[in-house]
C-alpha positions as CSV (number, residue, x, y, z in Angstrom):
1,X,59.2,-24.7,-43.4
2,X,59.1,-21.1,-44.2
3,X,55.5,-19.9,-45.1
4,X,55.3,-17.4,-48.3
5,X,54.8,-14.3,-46.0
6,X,57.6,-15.3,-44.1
7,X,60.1,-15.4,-47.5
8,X,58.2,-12.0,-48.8
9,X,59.1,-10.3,-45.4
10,X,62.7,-11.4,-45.8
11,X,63.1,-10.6,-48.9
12,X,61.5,-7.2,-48.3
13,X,64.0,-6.7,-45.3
14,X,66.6,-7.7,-47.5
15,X,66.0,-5.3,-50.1
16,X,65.7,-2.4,-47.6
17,X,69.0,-3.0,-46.1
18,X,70.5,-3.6,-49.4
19,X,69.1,-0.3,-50.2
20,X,70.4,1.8,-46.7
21,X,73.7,-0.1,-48.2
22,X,74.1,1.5,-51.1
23,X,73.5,5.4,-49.5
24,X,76.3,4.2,-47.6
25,X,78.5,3.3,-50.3
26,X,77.5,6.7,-52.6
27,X,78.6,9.0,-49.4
28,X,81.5,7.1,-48.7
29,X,82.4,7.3,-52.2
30,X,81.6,11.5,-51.9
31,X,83.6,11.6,-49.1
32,X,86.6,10.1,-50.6
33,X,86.2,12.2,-53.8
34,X,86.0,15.5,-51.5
35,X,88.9,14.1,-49.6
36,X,91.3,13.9,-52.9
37,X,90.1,17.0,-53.8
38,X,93.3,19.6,-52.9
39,X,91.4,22.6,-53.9
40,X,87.7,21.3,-52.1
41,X,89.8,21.0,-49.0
42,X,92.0,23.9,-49.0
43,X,88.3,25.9,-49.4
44,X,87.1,23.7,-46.7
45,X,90.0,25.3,-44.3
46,X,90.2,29.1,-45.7
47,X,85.9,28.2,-44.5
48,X,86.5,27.4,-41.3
49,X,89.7,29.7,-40.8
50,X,87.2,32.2,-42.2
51,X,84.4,31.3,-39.2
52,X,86.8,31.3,-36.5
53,X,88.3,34.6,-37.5
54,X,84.8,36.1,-37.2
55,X,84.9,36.8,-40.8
56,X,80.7,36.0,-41.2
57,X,77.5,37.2,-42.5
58,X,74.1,36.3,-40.7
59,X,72.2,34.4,-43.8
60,X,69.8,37.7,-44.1
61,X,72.8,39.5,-44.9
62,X,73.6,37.4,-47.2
63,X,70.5,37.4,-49.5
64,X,70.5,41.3,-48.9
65,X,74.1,41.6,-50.3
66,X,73.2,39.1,-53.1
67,X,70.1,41.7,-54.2
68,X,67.0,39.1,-52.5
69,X,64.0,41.1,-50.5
70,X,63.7,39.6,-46.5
């Protein structure tokens, strides 16, 4: 026989991974979107063609460029 601190636990545990479920579920679901998403992807590459080429800004470049005090 389960004791009521034992179902309460259980049903605690349950809800927790019902929860890390559903973050799951919302980033897979992001992910797909982002993945049928032609024009998110083809930024994505000109990115990371952009990174390889060398074509990059430290961030405090950046915020200088972009009229921020460092």
């Amino acid at each position: 026989m389960t004791s009521a601190a034992e179902a309460e636990n259980t049903t605690e545990i349950f809800i927790e991974t019902l929860k890390k479920i559903d973050v799951e579920i919302e980033s897979t679901i992001e992910t797909l979107e982002i993945l049928n998403d032609s024009e998110t992807l083809r930024a994505i590459e000109d990115g990371l063609q952009d990174i390889t080429a060398g074509r990059v800004i430290n961030f405090e470049d950046f915020l200088k460029k972009h009229g921020y005090e460092v």
